[in-house]
C-alpha positions in Angstrom: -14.4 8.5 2.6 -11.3 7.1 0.8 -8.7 4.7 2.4 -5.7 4.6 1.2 -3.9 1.6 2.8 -0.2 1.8 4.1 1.6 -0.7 2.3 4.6 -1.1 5.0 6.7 -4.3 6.0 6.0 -4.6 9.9 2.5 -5.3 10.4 -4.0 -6.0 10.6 -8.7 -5.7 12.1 -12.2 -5.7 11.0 -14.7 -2.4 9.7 -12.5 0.2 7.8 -9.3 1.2 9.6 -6.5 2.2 8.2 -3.0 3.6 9.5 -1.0 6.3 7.7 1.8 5.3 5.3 4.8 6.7 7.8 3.6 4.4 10.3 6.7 2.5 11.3 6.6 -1.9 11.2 5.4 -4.1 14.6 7.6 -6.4 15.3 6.3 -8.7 18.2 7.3 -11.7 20.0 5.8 -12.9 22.6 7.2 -15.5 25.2 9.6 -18.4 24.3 8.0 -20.7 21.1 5.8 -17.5 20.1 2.6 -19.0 18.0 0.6 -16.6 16.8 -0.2 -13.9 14.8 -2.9 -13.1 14.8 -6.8 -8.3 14.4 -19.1 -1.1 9.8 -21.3 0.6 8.5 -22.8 4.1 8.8 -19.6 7.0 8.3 -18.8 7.1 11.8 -16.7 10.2 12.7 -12.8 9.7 12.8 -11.2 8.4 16.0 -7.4 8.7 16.9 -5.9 5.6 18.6 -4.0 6.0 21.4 -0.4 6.4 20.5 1.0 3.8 23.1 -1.5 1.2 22.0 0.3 1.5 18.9 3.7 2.5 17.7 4.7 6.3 17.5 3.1 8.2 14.7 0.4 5.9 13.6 -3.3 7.1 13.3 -5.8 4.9 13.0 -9.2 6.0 11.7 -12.8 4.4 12.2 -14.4 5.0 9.1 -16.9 2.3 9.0 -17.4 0.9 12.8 -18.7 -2.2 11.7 -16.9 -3.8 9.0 -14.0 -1.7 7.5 -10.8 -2.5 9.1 -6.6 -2.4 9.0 -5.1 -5.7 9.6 -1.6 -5.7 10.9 -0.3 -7.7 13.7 2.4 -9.8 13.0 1.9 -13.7 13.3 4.6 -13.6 16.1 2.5 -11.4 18.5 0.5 -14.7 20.7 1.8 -17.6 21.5 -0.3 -20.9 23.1 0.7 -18.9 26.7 0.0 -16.0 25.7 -3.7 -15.4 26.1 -4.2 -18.5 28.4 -2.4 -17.4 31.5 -4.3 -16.1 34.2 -4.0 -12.2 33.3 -5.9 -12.6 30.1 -8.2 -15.9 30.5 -9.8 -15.1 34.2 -9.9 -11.4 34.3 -12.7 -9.2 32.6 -11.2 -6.3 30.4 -13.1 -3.4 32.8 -11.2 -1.3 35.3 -11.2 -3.7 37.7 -9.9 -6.6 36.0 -7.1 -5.1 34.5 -5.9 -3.5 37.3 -5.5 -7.0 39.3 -2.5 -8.2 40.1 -2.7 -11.4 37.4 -2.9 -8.7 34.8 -0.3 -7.1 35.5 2.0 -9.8 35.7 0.7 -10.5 32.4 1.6 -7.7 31.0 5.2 -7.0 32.9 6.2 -11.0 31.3 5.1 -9.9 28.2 5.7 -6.6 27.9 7.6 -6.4 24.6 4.4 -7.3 22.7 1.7 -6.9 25.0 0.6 -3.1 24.2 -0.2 -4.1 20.1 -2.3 -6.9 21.5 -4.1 -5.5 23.8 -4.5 -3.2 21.5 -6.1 -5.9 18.5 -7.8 -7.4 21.9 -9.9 -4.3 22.8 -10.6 -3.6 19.0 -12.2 -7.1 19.1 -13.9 -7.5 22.4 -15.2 -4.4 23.1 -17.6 -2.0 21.5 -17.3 1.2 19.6 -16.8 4.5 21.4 -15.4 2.5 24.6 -11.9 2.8 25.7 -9.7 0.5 28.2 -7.3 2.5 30.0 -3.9 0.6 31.9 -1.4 2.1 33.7 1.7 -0.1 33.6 3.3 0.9 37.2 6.5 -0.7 36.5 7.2 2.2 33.5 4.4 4.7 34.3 3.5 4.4 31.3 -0.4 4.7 30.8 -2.3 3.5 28.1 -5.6 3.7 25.9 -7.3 1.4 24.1 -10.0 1.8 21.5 -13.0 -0.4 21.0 -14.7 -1.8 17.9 -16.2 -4.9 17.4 -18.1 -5.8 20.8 -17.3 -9.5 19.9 -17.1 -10.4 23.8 -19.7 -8.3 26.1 -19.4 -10.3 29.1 -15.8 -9.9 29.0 -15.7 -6.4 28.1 -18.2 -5.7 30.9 -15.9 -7.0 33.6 -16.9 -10.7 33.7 -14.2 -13.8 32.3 -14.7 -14.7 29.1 -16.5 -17.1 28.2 -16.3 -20.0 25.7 -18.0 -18.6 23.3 -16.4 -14.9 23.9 -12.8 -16.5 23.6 -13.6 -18.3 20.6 -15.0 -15.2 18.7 -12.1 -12.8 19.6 -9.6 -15.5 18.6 -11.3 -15.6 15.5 -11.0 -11.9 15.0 -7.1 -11.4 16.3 -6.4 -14.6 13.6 -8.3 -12.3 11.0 -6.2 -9.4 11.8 -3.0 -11.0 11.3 -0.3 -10.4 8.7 2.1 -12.7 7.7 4.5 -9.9 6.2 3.4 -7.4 8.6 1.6 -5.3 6.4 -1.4 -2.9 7.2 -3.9 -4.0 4.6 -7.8 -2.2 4.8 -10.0 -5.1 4.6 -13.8 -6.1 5.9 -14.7 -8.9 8.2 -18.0 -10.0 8.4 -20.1 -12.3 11.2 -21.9 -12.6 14.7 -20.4 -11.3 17.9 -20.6 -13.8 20.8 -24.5 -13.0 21.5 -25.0 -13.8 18.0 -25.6 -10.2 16.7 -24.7 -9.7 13.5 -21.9 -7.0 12.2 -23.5 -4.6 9.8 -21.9 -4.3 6.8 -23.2 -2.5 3.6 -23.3 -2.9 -0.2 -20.9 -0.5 -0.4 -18.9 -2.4 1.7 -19.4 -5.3 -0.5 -19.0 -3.9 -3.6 -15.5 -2.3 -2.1 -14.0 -5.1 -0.5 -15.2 -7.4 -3.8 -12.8 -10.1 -3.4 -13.9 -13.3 -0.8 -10.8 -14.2 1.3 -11.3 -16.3 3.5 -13.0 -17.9 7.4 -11.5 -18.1 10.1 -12.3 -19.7 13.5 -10.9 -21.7 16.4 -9.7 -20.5 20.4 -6.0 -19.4 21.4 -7.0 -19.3 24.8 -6.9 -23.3 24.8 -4.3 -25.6 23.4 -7.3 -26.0 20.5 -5.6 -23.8 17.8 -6.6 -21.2 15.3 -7.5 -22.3 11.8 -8.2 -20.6 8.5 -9.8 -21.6 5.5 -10.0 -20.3 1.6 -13.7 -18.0 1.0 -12.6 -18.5 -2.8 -10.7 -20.3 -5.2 -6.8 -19.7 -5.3 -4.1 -21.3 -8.4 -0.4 -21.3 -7.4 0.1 -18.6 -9.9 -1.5 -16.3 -7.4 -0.4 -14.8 -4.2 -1.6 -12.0 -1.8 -0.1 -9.4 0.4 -2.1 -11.2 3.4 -1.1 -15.1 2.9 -3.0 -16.2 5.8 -6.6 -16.8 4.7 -5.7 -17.2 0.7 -3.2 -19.7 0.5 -2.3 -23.5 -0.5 -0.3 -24.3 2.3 -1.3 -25.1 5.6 1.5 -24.0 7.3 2.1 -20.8 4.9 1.5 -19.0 8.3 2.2 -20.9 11.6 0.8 -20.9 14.2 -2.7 -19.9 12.1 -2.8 -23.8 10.2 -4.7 -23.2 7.0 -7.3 -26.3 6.7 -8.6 -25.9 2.6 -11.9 -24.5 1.9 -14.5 -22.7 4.0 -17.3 -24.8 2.0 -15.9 -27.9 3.9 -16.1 -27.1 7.0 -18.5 -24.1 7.3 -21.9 -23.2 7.4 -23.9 -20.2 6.3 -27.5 -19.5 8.8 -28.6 -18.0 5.4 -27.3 -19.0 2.1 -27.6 -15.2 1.0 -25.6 -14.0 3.7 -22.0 -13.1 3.0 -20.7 -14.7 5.5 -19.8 -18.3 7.6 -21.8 -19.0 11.1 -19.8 -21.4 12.0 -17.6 -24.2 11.0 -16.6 -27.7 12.7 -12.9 -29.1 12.4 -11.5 -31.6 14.7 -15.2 -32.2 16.1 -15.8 -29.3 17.9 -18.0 -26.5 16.4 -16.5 -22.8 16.8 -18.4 -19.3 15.7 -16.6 -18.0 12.3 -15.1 -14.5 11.2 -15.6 -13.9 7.3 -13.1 -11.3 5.2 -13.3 -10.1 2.0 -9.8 -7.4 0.6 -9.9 -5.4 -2.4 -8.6 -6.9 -5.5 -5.0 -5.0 -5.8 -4.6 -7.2 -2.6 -4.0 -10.2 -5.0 -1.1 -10.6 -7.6 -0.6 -13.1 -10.3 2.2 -14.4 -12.2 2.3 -12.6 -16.2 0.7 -9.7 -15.1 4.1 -7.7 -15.7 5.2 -6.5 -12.1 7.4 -8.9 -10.0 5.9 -8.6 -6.7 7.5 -8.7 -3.3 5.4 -12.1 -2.8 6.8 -13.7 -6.1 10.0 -15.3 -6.8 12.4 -15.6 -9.4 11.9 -18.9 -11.3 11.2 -20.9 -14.3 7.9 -21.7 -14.0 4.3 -19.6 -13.8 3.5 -20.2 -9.9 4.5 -17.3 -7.2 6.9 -19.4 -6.2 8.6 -19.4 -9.6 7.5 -16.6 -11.7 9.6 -16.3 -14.7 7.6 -14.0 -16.6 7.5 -11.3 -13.5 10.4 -12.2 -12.2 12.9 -13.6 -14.3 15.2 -16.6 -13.7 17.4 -17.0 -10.7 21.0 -16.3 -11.0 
């Protein structure tokens, strides 16, 4: 089946999604000193997601369960609080556990941003062809979230999340972000939790051709969320994602960008194409891999000013005179 992404300033997740081109931006921020933004193989049959989980009028379509997804939540949807509070952290995402009382108080604090993430959360943590279903009592609103990943099945099952479960779906909601909000169709490769491998074909591959980057770390700790280069990147280049590929570390805050993957990551299997795990700061995390089609990047000279170029007199994004022009 073919994608065609929705290029649209306001908002990304991992095995072929992809939202329709009306679909209106996501602006979130959550809590005071917001942080964050962060978030398959075998033709499954479409899927609508909910509406409320979402904004009005988006569709989003599984076409790949595995590893075809739409990234699109804006860096401003977590902060440090934000999944570390007692709604999120102690609570397992099953009936039960988000209908407790720590949930919901979550939820009312946040309740600006809180739908989209829950949204990226679900998509992460629990598997394919499940659904989490919340009825906010203070609006009546009730709403529907669809499943993905399976990254965390202790969690999803009703149980807290565990180390290991927090770490992987931080990994994947860090993935999933979009510093300039866009919905960008990409595929993320790697190990849930249990350490079962995503499938992922050679179709896949050959789609998503271009290496972007690892990422890795926990939000639901005052640890951080980190992301690292899958391939090499000149400041004449830029990207409509900015996250991952980028020569800046703090290009999208609260995600700090620490270099290369090959520094600090590890592959089980040198053929795989994708990190196990990487170790930064002494402490070892499970990784998230993602590769982006190549009209994804943009490079200064190739005629077209881009909206992630500059005016300038140099041949960097940053100041592309030959796309761009000079300023003034």
């Amino acid at each position: 089946m073919r994608l065609t992404p929705a290029f649209q300033p306001g908002s990304g997740c991992s095995k072929w999604w992809n939202r329709s081109a009306s679909r209106p931006p996501l602006r979130a921020v959550l809590l005071t000193g917001a942080l964050l933004a962060l978030v398959g193989c075998g033709g499954a049959a479409p899927e609508e997601a909910d509406a409320e989980a979402d904004a009005p009028g988006a569709t989003l379509v599984a076409v790949d369960q595995a590893q075809r997804a739409d990234n699109g939540l804006s860096t401003n949807g977590l902060s440090t609080n934000g999944l570390s509070t007692n709604g999120l952290s102690t609570n397992g995402l099953s009936t039960n556990g988000l209908s407790t009382n720590g949930f919901n108080d979550w939820f009312n604090t946040n309740s600006a941003t809180a739908p989209t993430l829950m949204a990226y959360i679900v998509k992460c943590a629990v598997p394919a062809g499940q659904t989490r279903t919340f009825l906010h009592t203070a609006t009546g609103t009730n709403y529907t979230w669809q499943g993905n990943l399976g990254l965390a099945p202790n969690w999803a099952g009703g149980q807290p999340a565990t180390e290991a479960e927090q770490q992987a779906v931080s990994a994947c909601l860090a993935a999933h972000a979009n510093k300039f909000g866009l919905h960008v169709s990409l595929s993320v490769l790697g190990r849930t939790s249990a350490g079962t491998p995503l499938p992922y074909s050679a179709q896949e591959l050959s789609t998503f051709s271009v290496r972007e980057a690892c990422f890795f770390g926990n939000l639901f700790t005052a640890e951080g969320v980190f992301a690292a280069r899958d391939r090499d990147f000149s400041a004449a280049e830029s990207t409509t994602r900015a996250c991952g590929l980028t020569l800046k570390a703090d290009s999208c805050a609260p995600i700090t960008n620490v270099g290369s993957c090959s520094q600090f990551c590890t592959k089980a299997d040198p053929s795989q194409p994708y990190f196990t795990q990487c170790t930064y700061n002494g402490k070892t995390y499970p990784a998230l891999t993602t590769r982006v089609q190549p009209q994804e990047l943009y490079r200064c000279g190739d005629g077209t000013c881009q909206f992630t170029e500059h005016c300038g007199t140099g041949l960097t994004a940053d100041s592309c005179q030959a796309d761009c022009g000079t300023c003034g």
